[in-house]
Backbone as JSON Lines, residues from 0, in Angstrom:
{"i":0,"aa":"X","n":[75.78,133.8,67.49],"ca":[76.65,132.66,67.64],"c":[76.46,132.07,69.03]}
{"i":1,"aa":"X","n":[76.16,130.86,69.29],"ca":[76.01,130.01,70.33],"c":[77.6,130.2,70.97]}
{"i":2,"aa":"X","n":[77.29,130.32,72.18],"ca":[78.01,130.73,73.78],"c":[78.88,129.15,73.94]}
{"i":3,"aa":"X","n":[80.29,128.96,73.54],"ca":[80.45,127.6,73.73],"c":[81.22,127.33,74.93]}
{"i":4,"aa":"X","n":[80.73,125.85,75.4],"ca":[80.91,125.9,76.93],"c":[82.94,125.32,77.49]}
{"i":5,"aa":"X","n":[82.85,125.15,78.67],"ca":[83.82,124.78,78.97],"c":[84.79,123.61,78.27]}
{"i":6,"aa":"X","n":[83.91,122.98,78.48],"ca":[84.25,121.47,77.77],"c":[85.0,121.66,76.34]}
{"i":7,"aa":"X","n":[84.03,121.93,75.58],"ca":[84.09,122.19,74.17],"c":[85.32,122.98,73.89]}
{"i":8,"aa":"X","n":[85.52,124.51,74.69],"ca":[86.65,124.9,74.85],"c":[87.84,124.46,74.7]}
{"i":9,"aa":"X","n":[88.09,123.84,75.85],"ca":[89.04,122.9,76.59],"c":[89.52,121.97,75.6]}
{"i":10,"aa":"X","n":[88.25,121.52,74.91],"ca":[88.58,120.48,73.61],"c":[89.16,120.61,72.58]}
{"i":11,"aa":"X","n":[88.43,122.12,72.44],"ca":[89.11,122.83,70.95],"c":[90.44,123.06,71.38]}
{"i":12,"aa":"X","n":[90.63,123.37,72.43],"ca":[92.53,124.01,72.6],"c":[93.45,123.01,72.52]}
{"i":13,"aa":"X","n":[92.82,121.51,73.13],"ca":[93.83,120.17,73.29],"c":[94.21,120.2,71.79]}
{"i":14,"aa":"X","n":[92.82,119.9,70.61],"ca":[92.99,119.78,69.12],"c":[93.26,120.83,68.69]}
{"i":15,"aa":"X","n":[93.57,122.03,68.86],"ca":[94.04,123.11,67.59],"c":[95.23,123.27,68.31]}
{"i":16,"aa":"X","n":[95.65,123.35,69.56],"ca":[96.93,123.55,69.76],"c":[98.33,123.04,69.17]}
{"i":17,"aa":"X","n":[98.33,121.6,68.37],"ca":[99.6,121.31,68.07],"c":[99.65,121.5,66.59]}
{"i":18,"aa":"X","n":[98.08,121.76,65.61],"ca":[98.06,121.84,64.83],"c":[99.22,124.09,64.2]}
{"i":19,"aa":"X","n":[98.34,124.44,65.82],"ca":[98.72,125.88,65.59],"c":[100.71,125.94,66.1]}
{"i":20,"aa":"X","n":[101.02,125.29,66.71],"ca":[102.74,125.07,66.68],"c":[103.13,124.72,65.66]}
{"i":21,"aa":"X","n":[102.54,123.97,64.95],"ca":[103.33,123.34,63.68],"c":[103.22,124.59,62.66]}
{"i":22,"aa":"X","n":[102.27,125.12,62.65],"ca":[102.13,126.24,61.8],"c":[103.09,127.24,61.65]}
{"i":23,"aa":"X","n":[103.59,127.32,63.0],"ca":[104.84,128.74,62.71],"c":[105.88,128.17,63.24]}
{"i":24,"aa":"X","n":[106.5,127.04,62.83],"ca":[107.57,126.34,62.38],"c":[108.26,127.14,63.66]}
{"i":25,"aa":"X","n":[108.33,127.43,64.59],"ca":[109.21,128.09,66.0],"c":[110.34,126.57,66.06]}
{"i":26,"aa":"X","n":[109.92,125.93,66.09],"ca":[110.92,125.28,67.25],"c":[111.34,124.09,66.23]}
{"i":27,"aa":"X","n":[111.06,123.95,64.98],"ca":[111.58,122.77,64.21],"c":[111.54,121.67,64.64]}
{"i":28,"aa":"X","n":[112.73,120.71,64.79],"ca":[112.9,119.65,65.09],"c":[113.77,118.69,66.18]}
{"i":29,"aa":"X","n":[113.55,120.28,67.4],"ca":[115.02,119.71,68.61],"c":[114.05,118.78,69.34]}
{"i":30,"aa":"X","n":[114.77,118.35,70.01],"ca":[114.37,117.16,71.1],"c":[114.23,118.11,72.34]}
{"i":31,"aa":"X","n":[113.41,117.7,73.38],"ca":[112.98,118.52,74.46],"c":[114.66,118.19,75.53]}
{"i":32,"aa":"X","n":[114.9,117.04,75.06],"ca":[116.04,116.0,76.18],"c":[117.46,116.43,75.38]}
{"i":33,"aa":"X","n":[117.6,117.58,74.57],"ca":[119.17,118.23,74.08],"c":[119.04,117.36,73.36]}
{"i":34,"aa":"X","n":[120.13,118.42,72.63],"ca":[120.39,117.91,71.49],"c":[121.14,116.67,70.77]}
{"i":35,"aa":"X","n":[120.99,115.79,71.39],"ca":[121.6,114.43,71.44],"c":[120.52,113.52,71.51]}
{"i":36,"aa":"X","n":[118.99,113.74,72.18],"ca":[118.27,112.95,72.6],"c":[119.08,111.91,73.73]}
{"i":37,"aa":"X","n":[119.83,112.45,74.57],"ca":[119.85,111.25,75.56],"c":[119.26,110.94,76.43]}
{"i":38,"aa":"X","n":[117.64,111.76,76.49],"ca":[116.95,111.48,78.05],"c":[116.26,110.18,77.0]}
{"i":39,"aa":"X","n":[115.82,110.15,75.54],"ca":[115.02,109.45,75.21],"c":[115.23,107.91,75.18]}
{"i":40,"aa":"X","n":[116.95,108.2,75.72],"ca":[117.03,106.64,76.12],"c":[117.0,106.34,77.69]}
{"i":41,"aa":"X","n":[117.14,107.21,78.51],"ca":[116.91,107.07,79.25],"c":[115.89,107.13,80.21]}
{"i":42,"aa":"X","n":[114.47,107.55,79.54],"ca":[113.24,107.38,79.94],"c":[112.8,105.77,79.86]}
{"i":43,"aa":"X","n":[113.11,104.69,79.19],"ca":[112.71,103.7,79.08],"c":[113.02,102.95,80.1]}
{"i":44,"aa":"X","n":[114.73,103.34,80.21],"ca":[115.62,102.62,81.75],"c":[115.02,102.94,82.6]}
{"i":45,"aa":"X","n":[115.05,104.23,83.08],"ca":[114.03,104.4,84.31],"c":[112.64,103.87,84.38]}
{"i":46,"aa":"X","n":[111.86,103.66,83.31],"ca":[111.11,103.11,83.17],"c":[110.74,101.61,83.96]}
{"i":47,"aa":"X","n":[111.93,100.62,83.32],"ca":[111.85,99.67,83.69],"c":[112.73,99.18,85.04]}
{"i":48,"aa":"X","n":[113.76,100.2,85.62],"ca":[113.78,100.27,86.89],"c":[112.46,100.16,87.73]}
{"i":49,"aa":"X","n":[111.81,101.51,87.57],"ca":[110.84,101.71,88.25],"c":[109.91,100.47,88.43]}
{"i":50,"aa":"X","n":[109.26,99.89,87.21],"ca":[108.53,98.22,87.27],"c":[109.08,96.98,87.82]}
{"i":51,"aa":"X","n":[110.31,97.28,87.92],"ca":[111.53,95.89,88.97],"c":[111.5,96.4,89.92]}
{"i":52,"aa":"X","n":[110.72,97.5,90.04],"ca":[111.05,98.19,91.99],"c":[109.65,97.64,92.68]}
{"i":53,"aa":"X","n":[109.02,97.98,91.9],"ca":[107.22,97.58,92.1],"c":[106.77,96.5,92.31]}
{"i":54,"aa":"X","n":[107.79,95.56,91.23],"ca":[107.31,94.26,91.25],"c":[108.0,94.0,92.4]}
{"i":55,"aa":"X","n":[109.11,94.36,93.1],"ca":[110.08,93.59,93.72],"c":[109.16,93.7,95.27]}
{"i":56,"aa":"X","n":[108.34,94.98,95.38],"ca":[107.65,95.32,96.7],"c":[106.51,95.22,96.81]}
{"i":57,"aa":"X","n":[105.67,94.25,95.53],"ca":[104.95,93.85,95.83],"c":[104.65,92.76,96.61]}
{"i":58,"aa":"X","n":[105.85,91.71,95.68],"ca":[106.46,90.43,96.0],"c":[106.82,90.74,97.72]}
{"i":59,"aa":"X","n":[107.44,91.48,98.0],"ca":[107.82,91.26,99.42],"c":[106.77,91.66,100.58]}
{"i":60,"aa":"X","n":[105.56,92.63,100.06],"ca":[104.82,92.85,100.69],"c":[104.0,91.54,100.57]}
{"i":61,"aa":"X","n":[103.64,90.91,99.85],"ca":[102.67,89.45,99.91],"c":[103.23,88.51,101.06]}
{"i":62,"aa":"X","n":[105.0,88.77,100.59],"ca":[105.66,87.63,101.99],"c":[105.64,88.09,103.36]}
{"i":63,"aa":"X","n":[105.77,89.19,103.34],"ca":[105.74,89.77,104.32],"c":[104.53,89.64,105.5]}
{"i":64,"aa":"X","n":[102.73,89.75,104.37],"ca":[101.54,89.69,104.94],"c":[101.56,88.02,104.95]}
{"i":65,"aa":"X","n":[101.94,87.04,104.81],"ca":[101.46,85.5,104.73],"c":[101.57,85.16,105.74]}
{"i":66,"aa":"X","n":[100.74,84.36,106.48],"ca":[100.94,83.72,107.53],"c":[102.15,82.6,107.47]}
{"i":67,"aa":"X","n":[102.93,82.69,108.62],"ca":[104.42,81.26,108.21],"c":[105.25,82.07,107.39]}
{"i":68,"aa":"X","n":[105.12,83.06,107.06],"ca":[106.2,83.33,105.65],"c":[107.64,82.96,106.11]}
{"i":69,"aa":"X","n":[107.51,83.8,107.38],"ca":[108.99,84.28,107.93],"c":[109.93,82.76,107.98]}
{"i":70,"aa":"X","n":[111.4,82.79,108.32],"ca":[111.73,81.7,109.13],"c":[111.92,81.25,110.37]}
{"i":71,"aa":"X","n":[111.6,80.39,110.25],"ca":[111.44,79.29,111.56],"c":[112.37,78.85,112.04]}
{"i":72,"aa":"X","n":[112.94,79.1,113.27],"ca":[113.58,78.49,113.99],"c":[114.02,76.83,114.08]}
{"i":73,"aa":"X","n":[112.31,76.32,114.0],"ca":[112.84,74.89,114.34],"c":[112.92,74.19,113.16]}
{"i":74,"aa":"X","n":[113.04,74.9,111.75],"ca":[112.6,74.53,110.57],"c":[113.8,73.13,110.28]}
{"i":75,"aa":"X","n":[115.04,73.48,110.63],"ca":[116.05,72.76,110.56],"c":[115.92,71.62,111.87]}
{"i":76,"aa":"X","n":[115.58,71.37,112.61],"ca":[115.11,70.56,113.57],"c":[114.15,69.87,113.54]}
{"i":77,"aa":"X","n":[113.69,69.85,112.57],"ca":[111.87,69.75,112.64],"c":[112.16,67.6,113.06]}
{"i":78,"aa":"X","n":[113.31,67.09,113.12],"ca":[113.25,65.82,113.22],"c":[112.84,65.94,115.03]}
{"i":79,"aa":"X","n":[114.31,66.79,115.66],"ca":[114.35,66.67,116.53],"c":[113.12,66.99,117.24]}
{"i":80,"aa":"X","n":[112.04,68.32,116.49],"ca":[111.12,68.77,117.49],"c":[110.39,67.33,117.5]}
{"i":81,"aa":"X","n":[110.33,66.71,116.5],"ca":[109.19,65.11,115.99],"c":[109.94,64.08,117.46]}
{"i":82,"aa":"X","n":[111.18,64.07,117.77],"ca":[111.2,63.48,118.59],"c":[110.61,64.14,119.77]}
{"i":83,"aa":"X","n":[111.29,65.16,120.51],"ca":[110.48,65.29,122.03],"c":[109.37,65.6,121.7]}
{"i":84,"aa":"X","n":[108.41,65.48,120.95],"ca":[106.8,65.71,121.18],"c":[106.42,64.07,121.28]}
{"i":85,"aa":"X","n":[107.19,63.1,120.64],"ca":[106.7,61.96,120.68],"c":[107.41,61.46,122.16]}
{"i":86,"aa":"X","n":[108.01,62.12,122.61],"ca":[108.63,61.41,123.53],"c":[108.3,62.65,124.98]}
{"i":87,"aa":"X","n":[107.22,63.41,124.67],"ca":[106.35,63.85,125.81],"c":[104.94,63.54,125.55]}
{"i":88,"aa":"X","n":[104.79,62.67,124.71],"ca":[103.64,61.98,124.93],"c":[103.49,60.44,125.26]}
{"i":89,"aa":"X","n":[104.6,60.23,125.61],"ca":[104.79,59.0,126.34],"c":[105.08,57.93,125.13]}
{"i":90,"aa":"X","n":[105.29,58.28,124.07],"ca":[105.38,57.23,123.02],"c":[106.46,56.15,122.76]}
{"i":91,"aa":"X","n":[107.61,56.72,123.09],"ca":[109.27,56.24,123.57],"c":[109.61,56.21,124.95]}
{"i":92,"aa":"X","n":[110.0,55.77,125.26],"ca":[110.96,56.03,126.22],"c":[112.43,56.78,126.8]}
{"i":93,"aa":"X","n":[112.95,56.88,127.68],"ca":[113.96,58.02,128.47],"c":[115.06,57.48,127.46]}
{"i":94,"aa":"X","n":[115.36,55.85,127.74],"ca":[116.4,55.31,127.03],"c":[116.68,55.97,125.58]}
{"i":95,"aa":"X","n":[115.42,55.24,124.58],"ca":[115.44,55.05,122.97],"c":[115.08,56.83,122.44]}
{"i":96,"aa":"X","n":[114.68,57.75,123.68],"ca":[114.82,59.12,123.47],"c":[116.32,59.79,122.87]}
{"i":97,"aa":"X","n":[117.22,59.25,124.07],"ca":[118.59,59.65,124.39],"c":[119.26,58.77,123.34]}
{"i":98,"aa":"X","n":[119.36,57.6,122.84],"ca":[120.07,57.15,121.52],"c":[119.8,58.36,120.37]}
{"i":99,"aa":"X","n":[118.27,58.4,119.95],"ca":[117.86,59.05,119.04],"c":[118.4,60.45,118.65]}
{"i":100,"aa":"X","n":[118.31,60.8,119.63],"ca":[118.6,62.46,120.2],"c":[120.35,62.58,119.65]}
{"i":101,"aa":"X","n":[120.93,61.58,120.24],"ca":[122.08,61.3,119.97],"c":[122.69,61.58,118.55]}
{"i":102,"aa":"X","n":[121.66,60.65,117.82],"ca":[121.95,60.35,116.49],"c":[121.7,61.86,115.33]}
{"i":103,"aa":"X","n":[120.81,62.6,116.09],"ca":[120.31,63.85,115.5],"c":[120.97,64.81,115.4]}
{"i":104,"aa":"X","n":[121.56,65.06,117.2],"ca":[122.48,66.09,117.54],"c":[124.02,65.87,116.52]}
{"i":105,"aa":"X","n":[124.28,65.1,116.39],"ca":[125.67,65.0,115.59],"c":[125.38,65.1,114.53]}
């Protein structure tokens, strides 16, 4: 009889093993999760916890790595920053600065 190798082994035990449990009827028909089956509802929940956790840190790791993600300070200003850059490049004047500015700040 040919010497059979690891593999083959290994293979035969995955396939004859559940065939050879069923055979001597030991353990019938309990649930591994008691006798109620309540883990079998609760493997799915955790389940899909776990995929809203994943997704949720993936999502924050992408924002996290983006350049700009974060917030900005002058994001809410962004008129006012539009004025003093135009009005340090000489585009306005001291006067029509200080109306403007005026009109922003309030």
């Amino acid at each position: 009889m040919k010497q059979l190798g690891i593999s083959n082994l290994a293979l035969l035990m995955v396939f004859a093993n559940p065939a050879l449990a069923d055979a001597t009827g030991g353990y019938g028909h309990q649930h591994t999760y008691g006798e109620y089956g309540f883990g079998m509802f609760l493997g799915p929940v955790f389940m899909l916890v776990l995929l809203a956790a994943l997704v949720v840190g993936i999502v924050a790791l992408i924002r996290w790595m983006a350049p700009g993600a974060g917030v900005s300070e002058n994001k809410g200003n962004s008129a006012l920053s539009a004025l003093n850059l135009r009005f340090a490049n000489g585009e306005i004047d001291a006067k029509e600065y200080a109306e403007r500015k005026k009109l922003l700040v309030e």
